[in-house]
C-alpha atoms as a printed R data frame, in Angstrom:
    type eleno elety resid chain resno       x       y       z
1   ATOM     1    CA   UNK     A     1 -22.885   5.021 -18.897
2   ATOM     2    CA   UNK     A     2 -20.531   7.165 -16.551
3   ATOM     3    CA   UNK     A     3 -17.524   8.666 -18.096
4   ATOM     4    CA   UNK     A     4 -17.000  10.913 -15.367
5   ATOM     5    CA   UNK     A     5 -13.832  11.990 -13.887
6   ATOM     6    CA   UNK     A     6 -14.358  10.191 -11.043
7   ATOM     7    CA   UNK     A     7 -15.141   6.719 -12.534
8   ATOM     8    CA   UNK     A     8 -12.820   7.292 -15.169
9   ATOM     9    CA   UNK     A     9 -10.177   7.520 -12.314
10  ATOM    10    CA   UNK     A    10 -11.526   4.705 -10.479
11  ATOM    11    CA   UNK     A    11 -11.084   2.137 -13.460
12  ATOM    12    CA   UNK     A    12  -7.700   3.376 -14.179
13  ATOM    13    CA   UNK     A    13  -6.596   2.792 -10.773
14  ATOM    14    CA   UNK     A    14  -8.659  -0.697 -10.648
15  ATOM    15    CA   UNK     A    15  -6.068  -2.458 -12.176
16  ATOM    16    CA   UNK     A    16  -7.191  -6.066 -11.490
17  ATOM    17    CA   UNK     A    17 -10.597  -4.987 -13.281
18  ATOM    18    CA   UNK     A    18  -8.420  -3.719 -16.201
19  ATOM    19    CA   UNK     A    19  -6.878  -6.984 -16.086
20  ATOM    20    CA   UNK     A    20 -10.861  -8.704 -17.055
21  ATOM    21    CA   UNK     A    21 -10.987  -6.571 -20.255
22  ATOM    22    CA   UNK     A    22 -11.487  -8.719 -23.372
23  ATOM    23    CA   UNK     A    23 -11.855  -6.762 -26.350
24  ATOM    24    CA   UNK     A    24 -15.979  -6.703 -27.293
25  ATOM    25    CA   UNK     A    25 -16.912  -4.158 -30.174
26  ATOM    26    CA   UNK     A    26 -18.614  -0.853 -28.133
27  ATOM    27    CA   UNK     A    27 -16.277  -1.230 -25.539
28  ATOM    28    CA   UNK     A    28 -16.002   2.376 -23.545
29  ATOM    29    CA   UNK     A    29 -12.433   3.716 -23.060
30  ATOM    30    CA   UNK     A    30 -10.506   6.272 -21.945
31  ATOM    31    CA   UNK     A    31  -8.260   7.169 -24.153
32  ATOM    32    CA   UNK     A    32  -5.573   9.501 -22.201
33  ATOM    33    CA   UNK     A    33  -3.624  10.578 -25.855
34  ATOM    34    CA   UNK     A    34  -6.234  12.495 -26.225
35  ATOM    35    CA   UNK     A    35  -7.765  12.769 -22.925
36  ATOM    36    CA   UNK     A    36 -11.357  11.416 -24.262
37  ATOM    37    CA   UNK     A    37 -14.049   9.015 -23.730
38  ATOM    38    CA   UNK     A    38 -14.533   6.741 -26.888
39  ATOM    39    CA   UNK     A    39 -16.239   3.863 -28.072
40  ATOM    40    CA   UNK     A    40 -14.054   1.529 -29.650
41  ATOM    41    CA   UNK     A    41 -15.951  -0.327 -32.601
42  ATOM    42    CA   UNK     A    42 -12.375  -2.446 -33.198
43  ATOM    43    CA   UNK     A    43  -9.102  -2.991 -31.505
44  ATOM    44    CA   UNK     A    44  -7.206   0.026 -32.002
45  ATOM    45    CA   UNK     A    45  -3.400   1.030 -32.140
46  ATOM    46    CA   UNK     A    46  -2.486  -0.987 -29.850
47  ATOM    47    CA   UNK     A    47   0.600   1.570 -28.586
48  ATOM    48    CA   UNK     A    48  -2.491   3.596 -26.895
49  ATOM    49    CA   UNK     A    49  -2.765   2.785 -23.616
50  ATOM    50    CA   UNK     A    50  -6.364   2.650 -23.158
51  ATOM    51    CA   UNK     A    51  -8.155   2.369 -20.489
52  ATOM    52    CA   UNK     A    52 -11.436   0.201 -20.177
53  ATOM    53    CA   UNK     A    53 -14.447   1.761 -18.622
54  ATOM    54    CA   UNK     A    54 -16.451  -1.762 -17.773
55  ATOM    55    CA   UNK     A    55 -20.906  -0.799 -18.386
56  ATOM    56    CA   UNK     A    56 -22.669  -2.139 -15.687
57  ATOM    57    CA   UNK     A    57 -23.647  -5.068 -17.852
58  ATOM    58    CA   UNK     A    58 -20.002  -6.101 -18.051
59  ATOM    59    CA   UNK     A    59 -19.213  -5.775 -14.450
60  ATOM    60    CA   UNK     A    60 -21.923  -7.641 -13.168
61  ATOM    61    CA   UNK     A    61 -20.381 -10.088 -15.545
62  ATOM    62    CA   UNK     A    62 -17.122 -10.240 -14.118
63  ATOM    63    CA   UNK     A    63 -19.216 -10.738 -10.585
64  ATOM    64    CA   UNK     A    64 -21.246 -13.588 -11.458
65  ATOM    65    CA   UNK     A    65 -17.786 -15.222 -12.796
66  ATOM    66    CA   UNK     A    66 -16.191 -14.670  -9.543
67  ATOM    67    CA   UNK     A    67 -19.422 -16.619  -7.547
68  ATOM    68    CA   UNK     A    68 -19.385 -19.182 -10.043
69  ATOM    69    CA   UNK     A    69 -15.457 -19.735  -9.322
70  ATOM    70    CA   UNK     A    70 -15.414 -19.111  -5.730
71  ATOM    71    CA   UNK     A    71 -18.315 -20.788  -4.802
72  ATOM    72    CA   UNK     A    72 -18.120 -23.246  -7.279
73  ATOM    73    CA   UNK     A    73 -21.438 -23.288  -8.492
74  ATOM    74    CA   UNK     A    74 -23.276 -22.871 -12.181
75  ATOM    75    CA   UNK     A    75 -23.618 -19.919 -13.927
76  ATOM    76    CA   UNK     A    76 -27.527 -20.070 -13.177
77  ATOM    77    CA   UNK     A    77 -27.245 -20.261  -9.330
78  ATOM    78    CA   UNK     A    78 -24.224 -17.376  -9.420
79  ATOM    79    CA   UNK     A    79 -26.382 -15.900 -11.339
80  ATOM    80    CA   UNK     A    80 -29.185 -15.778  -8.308
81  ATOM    81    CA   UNK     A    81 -26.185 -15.627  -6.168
82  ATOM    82    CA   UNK     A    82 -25.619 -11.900  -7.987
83  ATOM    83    CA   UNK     A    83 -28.970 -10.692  -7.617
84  ATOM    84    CA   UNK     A    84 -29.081 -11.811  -3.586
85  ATOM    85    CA   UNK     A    85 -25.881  -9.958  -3.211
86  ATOM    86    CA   UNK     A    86 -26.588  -6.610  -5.431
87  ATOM    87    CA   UNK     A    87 -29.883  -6.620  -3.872
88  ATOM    88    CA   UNK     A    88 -28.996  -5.973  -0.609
89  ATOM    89    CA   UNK     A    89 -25.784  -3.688  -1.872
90  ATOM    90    CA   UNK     A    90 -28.240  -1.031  -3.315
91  ATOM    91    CA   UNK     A    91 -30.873  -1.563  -0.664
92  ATOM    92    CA   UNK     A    92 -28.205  -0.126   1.759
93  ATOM    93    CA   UNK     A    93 -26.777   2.051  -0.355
94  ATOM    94    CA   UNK     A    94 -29.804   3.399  -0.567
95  ATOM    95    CA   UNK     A    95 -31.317   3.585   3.104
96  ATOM    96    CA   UNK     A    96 -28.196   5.292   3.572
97  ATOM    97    CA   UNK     A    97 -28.443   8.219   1.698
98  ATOM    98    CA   UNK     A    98 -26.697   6.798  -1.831
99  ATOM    99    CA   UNK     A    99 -23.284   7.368   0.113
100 ATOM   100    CA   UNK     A   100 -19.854   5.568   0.812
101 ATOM   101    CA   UNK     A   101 -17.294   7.085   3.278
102 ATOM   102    CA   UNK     A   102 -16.075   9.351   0.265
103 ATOM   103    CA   UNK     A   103 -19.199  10.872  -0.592
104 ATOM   104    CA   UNK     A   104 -22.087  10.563  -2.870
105 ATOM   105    CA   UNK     A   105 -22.235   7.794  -5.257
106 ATOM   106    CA   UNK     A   106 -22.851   8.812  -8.871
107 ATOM   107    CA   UNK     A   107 -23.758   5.909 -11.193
108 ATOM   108    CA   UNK     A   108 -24.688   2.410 -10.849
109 ATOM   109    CA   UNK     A   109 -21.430   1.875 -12.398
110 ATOM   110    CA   UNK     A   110 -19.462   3.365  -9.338
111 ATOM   111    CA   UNK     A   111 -21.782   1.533  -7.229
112 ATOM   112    CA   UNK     A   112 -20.613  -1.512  -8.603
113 ATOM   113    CA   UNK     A   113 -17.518  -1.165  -9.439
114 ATOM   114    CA   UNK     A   114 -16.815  -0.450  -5.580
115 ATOM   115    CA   UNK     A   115 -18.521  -3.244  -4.225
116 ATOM   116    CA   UNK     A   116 -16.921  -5.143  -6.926
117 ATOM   117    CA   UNK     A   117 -13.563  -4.562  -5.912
118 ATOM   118    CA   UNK     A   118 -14.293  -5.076  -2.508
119 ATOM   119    CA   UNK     A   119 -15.397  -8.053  -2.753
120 ATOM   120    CA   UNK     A   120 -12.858  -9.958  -5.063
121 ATOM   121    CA   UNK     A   121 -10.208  -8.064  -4.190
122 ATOM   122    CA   UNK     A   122 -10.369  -6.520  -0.539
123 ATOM   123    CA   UNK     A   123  -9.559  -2.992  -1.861
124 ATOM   124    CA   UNK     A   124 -11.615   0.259  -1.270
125 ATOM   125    CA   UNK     A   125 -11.626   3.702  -2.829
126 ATOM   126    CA   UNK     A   126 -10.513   6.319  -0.694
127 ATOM   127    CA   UNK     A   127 -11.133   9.045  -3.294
128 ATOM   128    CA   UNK     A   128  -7.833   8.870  -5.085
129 ATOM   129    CA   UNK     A   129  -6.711   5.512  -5.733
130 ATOM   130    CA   UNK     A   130  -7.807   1.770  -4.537
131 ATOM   131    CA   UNK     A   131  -6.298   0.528  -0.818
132 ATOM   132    CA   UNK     A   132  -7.053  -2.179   1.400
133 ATOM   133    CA   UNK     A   133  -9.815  -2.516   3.277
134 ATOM   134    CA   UNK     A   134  -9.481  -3.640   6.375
């Protein structure tokens, strides 16, 4: 799981992924009261403003919702859908030397994340906050 600066950043910013976040015990946060990565076993105070840092499991998720919805198909054939997609995401993110126009990409969760909000939302990260791609 990446609770790096850089993807904790990223999520914060993301604010239509922060949007997604249903409560589900093991949920990773950023908590910025105390400026630390936790793992929330149960809804906490809710005056914290955490923020949700989505696993890879829960953003592919969020993906396969969006096929299913936009292309108005079953979870099954989003599902395939997803892995077509992905596929060919880390295929060239690979060939091209695991980079974006920012730099290196760190986790499968950044990976993801960024294509993610591409995607659904026509946004890109330009190494401080999410803008539109054109």
């Amino acid at each position: 799981m990446d609770t790096s600066e850089k993807y904790i950043k990223m999520c914060e910013s993301a604010k239509e992924i922060q949007r997604k976040w249903v409560f589900q015990s093991g949920d990773f946060v950023y908590n910025p009261a105390s400026e630390e990565v936790e793992v929330l076993l149960y809804p906490g105070n809710n005056s914290i403003n955490y923020f949700w840092l989505p696993r890879q499991d829960q953003l592919q998720k969020i993906c396969i919702e969006f096929f299913m919805q936009e292309l108005r198909v079953s979870e099954f054939e989003a599902f395939l859908k997803f892995l077509e997609w992905y596929s060919g995401r880390l295929r060239y993110t690979f060939e091209h030397g695991l980079k974006n126009v920012n730099g290196f990409i760190d986790s499968g969760e950044e990976l993801l994340l960024n294509r993610a909000m591409i995607m659904m939302h026509r946004k890109k990260w330009d190494g401080k906050s999410w803008v539109k791609a054109i």
